[in-house]
C-alpha positions in Angstrom: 35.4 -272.3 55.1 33.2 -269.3 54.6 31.8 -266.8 57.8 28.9 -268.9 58.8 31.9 -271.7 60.0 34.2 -268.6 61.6 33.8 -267.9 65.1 36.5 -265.6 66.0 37.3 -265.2 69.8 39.1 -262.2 71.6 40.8 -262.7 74.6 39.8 -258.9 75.8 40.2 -256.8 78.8 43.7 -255.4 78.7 42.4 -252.9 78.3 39.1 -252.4 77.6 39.3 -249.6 75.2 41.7 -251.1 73.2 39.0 -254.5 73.2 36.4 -252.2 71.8 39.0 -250.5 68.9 40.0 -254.1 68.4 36.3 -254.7 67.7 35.6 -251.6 65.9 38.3 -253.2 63.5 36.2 -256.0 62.8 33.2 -254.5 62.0 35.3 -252.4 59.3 37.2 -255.4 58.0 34.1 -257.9 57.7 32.1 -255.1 55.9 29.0 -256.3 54.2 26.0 -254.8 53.5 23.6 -257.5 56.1 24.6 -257.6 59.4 24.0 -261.4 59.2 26.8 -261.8 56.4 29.6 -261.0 59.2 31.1 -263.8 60.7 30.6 -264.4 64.6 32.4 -262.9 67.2 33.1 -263.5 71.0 35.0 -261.3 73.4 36.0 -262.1 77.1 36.5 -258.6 78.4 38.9 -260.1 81.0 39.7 -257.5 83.1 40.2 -258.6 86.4 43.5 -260.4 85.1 46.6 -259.8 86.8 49.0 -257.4 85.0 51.0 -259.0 81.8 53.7 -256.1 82.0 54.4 -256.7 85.8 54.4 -260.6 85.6 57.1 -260.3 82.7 59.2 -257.9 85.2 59.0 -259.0 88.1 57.0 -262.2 88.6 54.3 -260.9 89.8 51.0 -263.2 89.9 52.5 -264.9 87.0 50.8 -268.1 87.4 47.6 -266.8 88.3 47.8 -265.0 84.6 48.5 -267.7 82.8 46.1 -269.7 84.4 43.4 -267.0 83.9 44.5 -266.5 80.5 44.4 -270.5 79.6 40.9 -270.4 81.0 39.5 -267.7 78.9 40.9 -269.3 75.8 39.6 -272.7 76.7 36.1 -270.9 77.1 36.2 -269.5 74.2 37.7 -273.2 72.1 34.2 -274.8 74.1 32.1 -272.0 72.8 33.0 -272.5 69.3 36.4 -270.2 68.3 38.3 -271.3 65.3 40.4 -268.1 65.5 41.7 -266.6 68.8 43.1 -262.9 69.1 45.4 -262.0 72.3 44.3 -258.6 72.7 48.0 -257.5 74.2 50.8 -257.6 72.7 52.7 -259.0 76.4 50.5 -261.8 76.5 52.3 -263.6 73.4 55.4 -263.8 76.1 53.2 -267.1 77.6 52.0 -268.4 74.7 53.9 -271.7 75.1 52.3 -271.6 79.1 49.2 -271.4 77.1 49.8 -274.3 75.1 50.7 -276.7 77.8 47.2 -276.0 79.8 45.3 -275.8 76.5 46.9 -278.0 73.8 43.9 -277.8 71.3 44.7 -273.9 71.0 47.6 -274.5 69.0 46.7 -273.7 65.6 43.9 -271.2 66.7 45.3 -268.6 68.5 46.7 -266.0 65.8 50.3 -265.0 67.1 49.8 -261.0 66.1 54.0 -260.9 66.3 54.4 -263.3 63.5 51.6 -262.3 61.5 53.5 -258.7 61.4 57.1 -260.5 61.0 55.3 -262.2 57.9 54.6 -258.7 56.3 56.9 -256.7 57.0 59.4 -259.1 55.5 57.3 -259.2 52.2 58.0 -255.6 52.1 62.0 -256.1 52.2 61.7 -254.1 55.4 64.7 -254.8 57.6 64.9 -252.5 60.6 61.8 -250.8 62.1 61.3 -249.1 65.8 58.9 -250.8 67.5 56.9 -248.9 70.2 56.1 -251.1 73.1 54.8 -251.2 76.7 58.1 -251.8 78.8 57.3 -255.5 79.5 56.8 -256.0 75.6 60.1 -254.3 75.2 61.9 -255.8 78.2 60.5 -260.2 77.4 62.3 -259.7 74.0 59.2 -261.1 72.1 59.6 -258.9 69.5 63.4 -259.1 68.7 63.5 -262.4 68.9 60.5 -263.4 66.2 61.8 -260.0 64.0 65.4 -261.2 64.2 64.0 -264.9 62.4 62.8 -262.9 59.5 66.4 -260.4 59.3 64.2 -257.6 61.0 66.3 -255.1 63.2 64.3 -253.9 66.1 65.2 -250.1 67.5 63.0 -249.7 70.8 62.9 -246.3 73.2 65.5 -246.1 75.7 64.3 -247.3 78.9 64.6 -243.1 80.3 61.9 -243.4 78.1 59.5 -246.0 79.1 57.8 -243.5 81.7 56.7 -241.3 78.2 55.7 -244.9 76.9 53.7 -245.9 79.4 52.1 -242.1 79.9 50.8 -242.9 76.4 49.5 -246.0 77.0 47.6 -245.3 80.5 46.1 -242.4 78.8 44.7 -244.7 76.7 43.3 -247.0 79.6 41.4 -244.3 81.2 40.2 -242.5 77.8 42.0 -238.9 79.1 44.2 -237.1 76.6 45.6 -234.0 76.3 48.5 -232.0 74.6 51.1 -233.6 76.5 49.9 -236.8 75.7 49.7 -235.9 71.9 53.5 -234.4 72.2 54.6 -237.1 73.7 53.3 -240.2 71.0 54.1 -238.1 68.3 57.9 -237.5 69.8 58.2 -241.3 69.8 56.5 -243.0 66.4 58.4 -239.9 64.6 61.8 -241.8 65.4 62.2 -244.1 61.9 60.1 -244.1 58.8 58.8 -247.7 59.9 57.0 -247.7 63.1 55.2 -250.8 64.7 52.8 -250.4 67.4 53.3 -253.1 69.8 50.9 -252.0 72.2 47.2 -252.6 71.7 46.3 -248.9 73.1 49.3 -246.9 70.6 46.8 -247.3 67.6 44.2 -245.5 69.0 46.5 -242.5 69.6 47.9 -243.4 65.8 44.1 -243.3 64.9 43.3 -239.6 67.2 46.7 -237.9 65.8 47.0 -239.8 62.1 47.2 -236.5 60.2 50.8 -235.7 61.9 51.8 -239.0 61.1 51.8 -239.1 57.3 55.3 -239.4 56.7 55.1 -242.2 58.3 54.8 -246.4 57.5 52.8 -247.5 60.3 52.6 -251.1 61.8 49.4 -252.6 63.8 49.9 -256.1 64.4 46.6 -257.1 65.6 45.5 -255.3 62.4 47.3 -257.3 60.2 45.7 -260.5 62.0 42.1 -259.8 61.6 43.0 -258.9 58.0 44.8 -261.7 57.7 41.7 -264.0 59.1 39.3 -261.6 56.6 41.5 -263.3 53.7 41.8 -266.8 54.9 38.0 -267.0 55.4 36.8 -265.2 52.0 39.3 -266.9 50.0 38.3 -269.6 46.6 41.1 -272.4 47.6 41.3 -274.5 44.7 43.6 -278.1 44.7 45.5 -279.7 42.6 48.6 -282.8 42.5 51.1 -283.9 40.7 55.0 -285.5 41.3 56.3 -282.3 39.3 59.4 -283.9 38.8 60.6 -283.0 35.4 58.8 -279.4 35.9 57.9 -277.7 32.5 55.9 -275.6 31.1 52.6 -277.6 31.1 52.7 -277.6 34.7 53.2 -273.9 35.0 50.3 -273.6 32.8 47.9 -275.8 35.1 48.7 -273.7 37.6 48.1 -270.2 35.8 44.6 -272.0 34.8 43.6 -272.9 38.2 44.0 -269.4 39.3 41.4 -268.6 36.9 38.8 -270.6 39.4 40.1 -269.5 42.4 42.9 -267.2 44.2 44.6 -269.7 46.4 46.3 -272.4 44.7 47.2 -275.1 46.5 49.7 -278.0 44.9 49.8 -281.7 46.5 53.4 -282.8 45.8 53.3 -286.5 46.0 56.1 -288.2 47.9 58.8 -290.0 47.0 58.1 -293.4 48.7 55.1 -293.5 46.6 56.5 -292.7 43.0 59.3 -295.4 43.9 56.8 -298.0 45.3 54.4 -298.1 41.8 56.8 -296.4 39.5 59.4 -298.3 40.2 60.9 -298.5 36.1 60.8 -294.5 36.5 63.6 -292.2 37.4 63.2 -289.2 39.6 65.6 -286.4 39.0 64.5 -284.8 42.2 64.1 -285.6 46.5 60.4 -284.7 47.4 61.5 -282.0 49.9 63.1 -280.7 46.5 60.3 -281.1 44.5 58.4 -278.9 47.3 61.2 -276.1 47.3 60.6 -275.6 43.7 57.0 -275.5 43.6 56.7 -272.9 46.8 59.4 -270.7 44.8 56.4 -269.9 42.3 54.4 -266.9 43.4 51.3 -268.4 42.0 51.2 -270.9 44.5 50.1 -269.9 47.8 50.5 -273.7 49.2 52.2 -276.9 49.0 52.1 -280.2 50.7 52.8 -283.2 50.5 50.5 -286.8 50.2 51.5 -290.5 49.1 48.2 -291.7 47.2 45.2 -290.1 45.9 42.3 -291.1 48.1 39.5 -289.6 50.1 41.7 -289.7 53.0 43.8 -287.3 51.1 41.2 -284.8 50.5 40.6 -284.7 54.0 43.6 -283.5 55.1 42.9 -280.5 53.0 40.9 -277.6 53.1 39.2 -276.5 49.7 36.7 -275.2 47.6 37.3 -276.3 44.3 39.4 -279.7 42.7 41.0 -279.4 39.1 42.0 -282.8 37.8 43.4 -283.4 34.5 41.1 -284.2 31.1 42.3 -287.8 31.4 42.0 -288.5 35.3 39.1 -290.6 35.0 37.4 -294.1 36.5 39.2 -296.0 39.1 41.0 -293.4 42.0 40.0 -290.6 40.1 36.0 -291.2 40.3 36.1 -291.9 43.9 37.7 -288.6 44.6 35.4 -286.7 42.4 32.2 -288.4 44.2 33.5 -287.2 47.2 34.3 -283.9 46.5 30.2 -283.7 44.9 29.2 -285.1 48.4 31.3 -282.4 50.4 30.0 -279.7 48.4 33.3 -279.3 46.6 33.2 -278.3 43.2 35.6 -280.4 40.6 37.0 -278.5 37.3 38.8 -281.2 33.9 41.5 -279.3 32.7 43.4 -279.4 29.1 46.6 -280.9 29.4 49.5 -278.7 27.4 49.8 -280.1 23.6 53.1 -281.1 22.7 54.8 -281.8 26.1 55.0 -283.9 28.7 56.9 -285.4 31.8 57.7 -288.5 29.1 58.9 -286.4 26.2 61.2 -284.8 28.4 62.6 -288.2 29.9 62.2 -290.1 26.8 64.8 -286.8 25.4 67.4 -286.8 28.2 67.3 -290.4 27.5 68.4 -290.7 24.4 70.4 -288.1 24.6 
C-alpha cells in the first residue's frame, strides 16, 4: 500500500492543541517535497466530548463518551480511514467499548500504548516513569500493557497529580509560565526513561527540550505515526517454503530477498498440507515450530502460515514483490505469477544454493 491508499483518521479534540501538535507531527513525518505526495488526513476535532479522565474516576457520562467516541471513529471508517489515531492517551481505557459499537475498527485503530510497549522493549528497557493525566494513571492502562512486555511503570504520587494536571491544563488553554516550566521539568527529571502519556506533555517536552537532554524521552502517539510512516513506505516482498530441515540455502533466500525489498515476509506452509501430498516424507518439525524458528531470524519481519499455493493465498497477503525459486515453473506456479502481473505485483526467480538441499540433508540423516 503506498500513500495514495492511506487515509489516516484522528480522533481529535482532547484537546485541541495537542490535535494540532499531533498534526504538526504528520506534516514532519510524511515529509516530501509535493504537497500531493503526503498521504490523506482526517481529523474530528471532537471537543464537545465528555471528559475521558472524569469518566475513568468516577463514571461520569461514561456512556455518552463512549458512544460519542464510537461515532467519530465510525465517521471516520465511512469516510475512508485505514489508520485511526486516539488523540488521548485515557481514551485507550474503552477501546474494547469501542470495539463492540464498531467491530470493523479492530485492526485500524493504532493502540499508541502498545506501539510504545513494542519499542521500548526492543531497547531492553525495563522500568521507565511514565507521566500521565491522573485517569491515565489511575485505569492502569499503562501498567497493565508495560507489565506484558517485563516493563516496570514508576508513576507520580497521587500528592502529585495536582502538579500533573497544572501542566496539562496549561497546555489546554496555551498559558505557560515559570511555574509551569518548574513544575514539568521537576517531574520528567525523575528516571532517565520518561514516557509522556499525556497528549499535551510533549508540547511542554517540545517548549523546554534543551533542559531535558539527559534525558530518554517517550511519545507514544509519536511512535504510531512513525510507525504508520514505515508500514506505508515499506517494499514487502514474499516468499514460502515448509523450512523444515532449515539450512543454509534457506537463509540465503532470505538474505537475497532483502536485496529487493526491506520487509521480508515468509509463508510457512502447514502441516496438514505437507502430510496430505507428501505423505512418503518425514517432518522433523510441528508447523507452529517451524514458525518459531523462522520469526527468531532478524531478517524476517513476518511469518504466516498457508496450506497450498494458490491465488487465494496471495490474497491473504499484503505485498509488493514475489520471489519464487529458478525451478517454480508451469502448473501452480504460473497461475500465481499471472496474478501477481495482473495485481501490479512484481515477481523476482531466484538461484537456488548449489550443493544443498532439504533432500541431501534427509537422504544423510537417513543413512546415517
Amino acid at each position: 500500500m503506498n500513500n495514495n491508499d492511506l487515509i489516516i483518521g484522528i480522533l481529535g479534540g482532547m484537546g485541541t492543541y495537542a490535535t494540532v501538535h499531533i498534526f504538526k507531527k504528520y506534516a514532519e513525518i510524511f515529509s516530501t517535497e509535493k504537497e500531493w505526495d503526503r498521504p490523506r488526513i482526517i481529523i474530528d476535532n471532537r471537543c464537545t466530548m465528555p471528559s475521558r479522565v472524569r469518566a475513568v474516576l468516577y463514571g461520569d457520562d461514561k456512556d455518552k463518551l463512549i458512544y460519542e467516541m464510537s461515532d467519530s471513529v465510525k465517521n471516520l471508517i465511512n469516510n475512508g480511514c485505514n489508520r485511526i489515531i486516539l488523540a488521548c492517551n485515557t481514551s485507550h481505557y474503552f477501546l474494547n467499548d469501542i470495539y463492540n459499537l464498531v467491530p470493523e475498527a479492530k485492526g485500524k485503530i493504532i493502540n499508541i500504548i502498545e506501539i510504545c510497549a513494542r519499542a521500548l522493549q526492543e531497547k531492553n528497557t525495563d522500568k521507565v516513569f511514565l507521566l500521565a493525566s491522573e485517569g491515565t494513571l489511575d485505569s492502569g492502562i499503562y501498567q497493565d500493557i508495560f507489565s506484558k512486555y517485563g516493563i516496570t511503570c514508576k508513576a507520580p504520587l497521587e500528592s502529585e497529580y495536582n502538579s500533573l494536571r497544572r501542566c496539562i491544563e496549561a497546555v489546554k488553554r496555551n498559558e505557560y509560565s515559570d511555574s509551569i516550566r518548574d513544575l514539568f521539568l521537576e517531574l520528567i527529571h525523575r528516571e532517565k526513561i520518561c514516557v509522556l502519556g499525556c497528549t499535551e506533555l510533549p508540547i511542554l517536552f517540545e517548549l523546554y527540550r534543551e533542559s531535558c537532554s539527559d534525558i530518554e524521552v517517550y511519545d507514544p502517539v509519536f511512535l504510531a505515526l512513525n510507525q504508520i510512516y514505515k508500514e506505508f513506505n515499506q517494499k514487502k516482498i514474499l516468499t514460502f517454503g515448509v523450512f523444515d530441515y532449515f539450512h543454509m540455502g534457506h537463509l540465503k533466500l532470505f538474505k537475497k530477498c532483502k536485496e529487493y525489498g526491506n520487509y521480508l515476509i515468509v509463508g510457512v506452509q502447514d502441516d496438514d498440507y505437507v502430510d496430505k501430498y507428501k505423505s512418503n516424507k518425514k517432518r522433523l518439525y510441528t508447523t507452529a515450530e517451524r514458525v518459531e524458528m523462522i520469526e527468531a531470524l532478524s531478517i524476517v519481519d513476518s511469518v504466516f502460515v498457508y496450506d497450498e499455493l494458490k491465488t487465494e493465498t496471495m490474497e491473504m497477503v499484503e505485498f509488493d514483490t514475489l520471489a519464487l525459486g529458478e525451478c517454480h515453473t508451469g502448473g501452480r506456479f504460473e497461475v500465481i505469477e499471472n496474478w501477481c502481473l495482473e495485481h501490479g505485483k512484481n515477481v523476482i526467480r531466484i538461484k537456488r544454493t548449489p550443493n544443498i538441499s532439504s533432500s541431501d540433508i534427509k537422504n544423510l540423516i537417513t543413512n546415517e
